[in-house]
N, C-alpha and C positions, 0 to 999 in steps of 0.2 A: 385711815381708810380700811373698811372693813371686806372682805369676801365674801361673794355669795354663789352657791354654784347653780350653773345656768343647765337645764335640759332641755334640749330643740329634738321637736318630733319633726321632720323632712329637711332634707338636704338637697333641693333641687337648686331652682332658678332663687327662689328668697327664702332659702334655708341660707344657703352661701349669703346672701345678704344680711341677715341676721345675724349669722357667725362673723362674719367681717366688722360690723357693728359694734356688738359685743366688746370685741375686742379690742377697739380702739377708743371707746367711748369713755373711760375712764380716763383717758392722756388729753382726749380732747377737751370735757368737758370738770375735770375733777370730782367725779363725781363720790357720793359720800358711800355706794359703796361700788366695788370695784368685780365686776365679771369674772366666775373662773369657769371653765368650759368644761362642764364633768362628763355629760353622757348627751349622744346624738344615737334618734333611733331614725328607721326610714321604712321604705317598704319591706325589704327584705332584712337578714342578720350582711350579707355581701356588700349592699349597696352603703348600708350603716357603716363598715367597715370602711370602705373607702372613702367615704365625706370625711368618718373619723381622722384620716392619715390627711386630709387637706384639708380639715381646719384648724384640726391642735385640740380636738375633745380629747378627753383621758380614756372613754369607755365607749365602744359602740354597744346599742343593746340588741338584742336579738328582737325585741319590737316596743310598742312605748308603752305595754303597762310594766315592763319591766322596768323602763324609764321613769314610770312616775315611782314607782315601787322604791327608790334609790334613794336610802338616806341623804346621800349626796347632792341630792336636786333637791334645792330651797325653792324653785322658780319656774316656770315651763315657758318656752316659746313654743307656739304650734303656727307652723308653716307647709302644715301637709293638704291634700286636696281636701274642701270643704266637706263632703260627705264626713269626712271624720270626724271635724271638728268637735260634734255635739259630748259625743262619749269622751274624749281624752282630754276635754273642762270639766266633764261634769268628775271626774276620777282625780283629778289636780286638785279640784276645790275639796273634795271628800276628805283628801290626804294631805288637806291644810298649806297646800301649794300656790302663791299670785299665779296668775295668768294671761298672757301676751298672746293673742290668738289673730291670726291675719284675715285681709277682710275677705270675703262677706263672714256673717258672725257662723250663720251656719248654712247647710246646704235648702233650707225654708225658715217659713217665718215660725213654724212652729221650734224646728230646731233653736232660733235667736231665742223665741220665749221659754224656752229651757235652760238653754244658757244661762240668760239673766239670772231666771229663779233661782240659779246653783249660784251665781256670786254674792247673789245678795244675799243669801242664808248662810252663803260662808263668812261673811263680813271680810273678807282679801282682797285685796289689789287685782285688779282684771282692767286690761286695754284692748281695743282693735286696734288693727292696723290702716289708718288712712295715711300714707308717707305725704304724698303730695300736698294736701294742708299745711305741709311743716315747712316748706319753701322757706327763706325769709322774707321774699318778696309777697307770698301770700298774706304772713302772717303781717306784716308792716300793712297790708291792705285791711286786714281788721280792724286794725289802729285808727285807718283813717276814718272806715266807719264809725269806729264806737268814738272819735274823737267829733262826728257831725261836719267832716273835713269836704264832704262835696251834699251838705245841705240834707232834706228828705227826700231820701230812696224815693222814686219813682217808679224804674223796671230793672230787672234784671234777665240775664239770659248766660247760660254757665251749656259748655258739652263736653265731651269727651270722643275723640274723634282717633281714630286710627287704621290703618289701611292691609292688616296682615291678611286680613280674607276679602280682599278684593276683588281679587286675578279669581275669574271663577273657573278656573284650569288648576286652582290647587287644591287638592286632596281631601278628601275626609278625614277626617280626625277627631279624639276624643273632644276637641271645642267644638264640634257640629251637631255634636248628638246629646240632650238633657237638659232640661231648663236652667240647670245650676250651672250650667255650664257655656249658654249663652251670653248676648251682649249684656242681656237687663242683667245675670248672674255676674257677668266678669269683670264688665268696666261701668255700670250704672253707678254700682256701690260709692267708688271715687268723686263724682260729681254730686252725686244727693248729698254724701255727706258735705260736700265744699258748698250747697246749697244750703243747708241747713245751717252750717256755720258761719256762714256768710248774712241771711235772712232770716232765720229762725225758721218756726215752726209751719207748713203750708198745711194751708186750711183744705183745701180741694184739690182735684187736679184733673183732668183730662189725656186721655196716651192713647197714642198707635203704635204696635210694634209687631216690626214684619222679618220676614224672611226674604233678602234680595235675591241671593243663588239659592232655588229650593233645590240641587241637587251637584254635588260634587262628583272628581275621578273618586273611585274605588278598586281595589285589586280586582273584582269581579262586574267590572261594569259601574256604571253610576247607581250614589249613593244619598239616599232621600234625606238634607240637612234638615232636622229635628227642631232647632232650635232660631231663634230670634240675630238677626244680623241689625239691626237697628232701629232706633225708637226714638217716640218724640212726644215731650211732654208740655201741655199747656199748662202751667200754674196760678194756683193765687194763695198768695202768701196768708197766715195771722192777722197778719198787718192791714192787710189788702191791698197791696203791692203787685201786679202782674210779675210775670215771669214765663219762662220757656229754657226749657231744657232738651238737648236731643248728645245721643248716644249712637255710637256705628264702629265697627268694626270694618267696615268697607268703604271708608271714607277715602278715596284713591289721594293720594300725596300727603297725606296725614299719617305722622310718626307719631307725637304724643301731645292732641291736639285736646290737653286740658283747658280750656280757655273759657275765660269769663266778661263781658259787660255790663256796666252799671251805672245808670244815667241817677243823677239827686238834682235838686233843683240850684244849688252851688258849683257843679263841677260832674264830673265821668271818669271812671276807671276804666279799664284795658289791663290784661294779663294772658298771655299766653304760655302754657309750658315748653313750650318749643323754642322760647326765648326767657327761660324761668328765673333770669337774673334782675331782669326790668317790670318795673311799675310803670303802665302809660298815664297819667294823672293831669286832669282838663281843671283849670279850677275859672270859672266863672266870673272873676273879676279882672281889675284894669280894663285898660284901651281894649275896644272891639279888633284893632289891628297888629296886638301883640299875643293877642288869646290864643292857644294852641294847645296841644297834647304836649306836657313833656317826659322825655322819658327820663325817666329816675333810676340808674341802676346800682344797684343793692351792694351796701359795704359795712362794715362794724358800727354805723349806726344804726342797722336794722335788725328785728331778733336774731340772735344765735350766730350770725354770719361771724363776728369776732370771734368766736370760737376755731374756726375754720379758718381764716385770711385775716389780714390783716389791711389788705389792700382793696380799696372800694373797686369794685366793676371786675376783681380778677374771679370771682365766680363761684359759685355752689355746684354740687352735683347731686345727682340720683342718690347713691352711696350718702350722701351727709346727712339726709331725709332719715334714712332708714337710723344711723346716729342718734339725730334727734330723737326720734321713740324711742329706742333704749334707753336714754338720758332720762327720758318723763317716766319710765315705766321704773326705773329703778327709783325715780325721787316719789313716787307712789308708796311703793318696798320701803323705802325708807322711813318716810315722813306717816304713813298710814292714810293719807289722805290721797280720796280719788283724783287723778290726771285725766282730763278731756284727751281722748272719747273713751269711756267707759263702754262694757258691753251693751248698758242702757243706751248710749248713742248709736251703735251699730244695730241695735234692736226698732232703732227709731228709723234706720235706711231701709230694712227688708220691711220695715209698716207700707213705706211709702213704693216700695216697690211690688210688692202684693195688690197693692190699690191699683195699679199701675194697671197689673195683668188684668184685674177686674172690669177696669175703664175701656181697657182694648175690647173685652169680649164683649163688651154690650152698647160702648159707642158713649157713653152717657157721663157726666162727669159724675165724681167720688167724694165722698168726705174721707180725708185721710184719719184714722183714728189717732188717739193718743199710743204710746206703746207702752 
């Protein structure tokens, strides 16, 4: 097992996730080569320092071109706010470094189509970050697709649902103000991609997206919300498959309400992240009076979960997602060969989310392009 040293630019919320990943992902999964944690930069040279002292990096740097600048870094994770994104790939790839960039790819779509162009002229290994995909229950629902387990796809309908700007009594904040930094910027990404990997390609689409509270508290009185609190997408697949998709931030009782349905002319799927250990799974034959949904909950027969437990139904978490991509990102590094979702695939979510905006402003449905 060989070394390879790791540079993560941000240490917040899924910098620490990333670091904790890292770290374990080699006992977990044996992988062929093995994390060593050289250098973390952040905003500041202060804040680096301190992530440094609680995750076990060797180096904090005073900011992250020093970071890439570092013999010592084979590899970059970038977990800093998306406005950065674009510059501290395109410097990784120049300096012959893979790269592991979180989602969205960049802070616009032109950003993603720069991104791309720098991986691919690098010829390197480059991933996003969609953790949720990596479920094992998700991924065992791939399976069933591509295995024709509930017949020809019919509909689907996938959201993203959560409830932290609800209460329109709390505050303004950096999530209220910038496009990039709205619902369609912050949690759209998540489910387009889970749409796209789920259905493929959609041909068209139709969206509304609105602002619920258009104004928050502020230190100085109320504060004009800039941005988008929820949306709603009508689709039609490649295939020609309908679909719907809708996205909120202000979904009241919704903590991490990833959820999908999917009717075939054999059977139906059911998934919700809020319950992310179980498969709901209809299958369309036998007696009309034993037909039901069963739930299937997820154990070492399902991807990856053996890695994890040993014991069916004792459960996955948040943290073992964020594993699994380290796992893939390193067998990319290793083997040379790209691991799904490449930048190309998160280049394919800001397509369809640009389309998105377009749809809203004129009412009119869209051809999503290719990316």
């Amino acid at each position: 097992m060989a070394d390879i040293g790791i540079g993560l630019v941000g240490g917040g919320y899924m910098g620490k996730a990333h670091a904790v990943a890292l770290s374990a992902v080699a006992a977990v999964f044996g992988t062929e080569l093995r994390p060593r944690l050289e250098v973390i930069a952040a905003g500041s040279a202060q804040s680096a320092e301190r992530y440094r002292a609680a995750y076990g990096f060797a180096r904090a740097a005073a900011d992250w071109q020093d970071l890439i600048a570092d013999p010592k870094v084979q590899a970059v994770v970038i977990a800093s706010p998306q406005s950065t994104h674009r510059a501290i790939a395109e410097a990784a790839f120049a300096a012959g470094k893979p790269v592991f960039c979180e989602k969205p790819l960049g802070a616009s779509l032109e950003d993603a189509r720069a991104m791309v162009a720098a991986a691919e002229a690098s010829g390197l290994p480059n991933m996003i970050g969609f953790n949720y995909v990596r479920t094992p229950a998700t991924q065992f629902v791939r399976q069933l697709l591509a295995e024709g387990a509930i017949g020809t796809v019919t509909w689907f309908r996938a959201e993203h649902t959560e409830d932290f700007l609800a209460d329109p009594s709390e505050p303004a904040t950096w999530r209220t103000s910038g496009r990039a930094t709205g619902c369609m910027g912050d949690l759209a990404p998540h489910p387009i991609n889970l749409t796209l990997a789920l259905m493929g390609d959609v041909a068209e689409l139709s969206a509304r997206i609105e602002t619920v509270h258009a104004n928050r508290p502020g230190p100085g009185g109320p504060v004009a919300v800039t941005n988008d609190d929820h949306a709603q997408m009508m689709l039609r697949f490649a295939s020609g498959v309908m679909g719907h998709l809708y996205i909120s931030r202000t979904a009241t009782g919704r903590k991490m309400g990833y959820a999908y349905e999917i009717h075939g002319t054999k059977g139906a799927i059911r998934f919700d992240q809020e319950d992310q250990n179980a498969v709901h799974l209809y299958r369309a034959d036998g007696p009309q009076a034993t037909r039901g949904f069963a739930r299937i909950l997820t154990g070492p027969a399902h991807p990856d979960y053996g890695a994890f437990c040993q014991g069916p139904g004792h459960g996955t978490g948040y943290q073992d997602q964020i594993i699994i991509e380290a796992r893939d990102f390193l067998q990319a590094i290793a083997t040379g060969q790209p691991v799904w979702p490449t930048f190309r695939d998160g280049l394919a979510v800001a397509q369809i989310i640009e389309t998105a905006f377009l749809s809203a402003a004129d009412g009119r449905w869209h051809p999503v392009p290719k990316p």
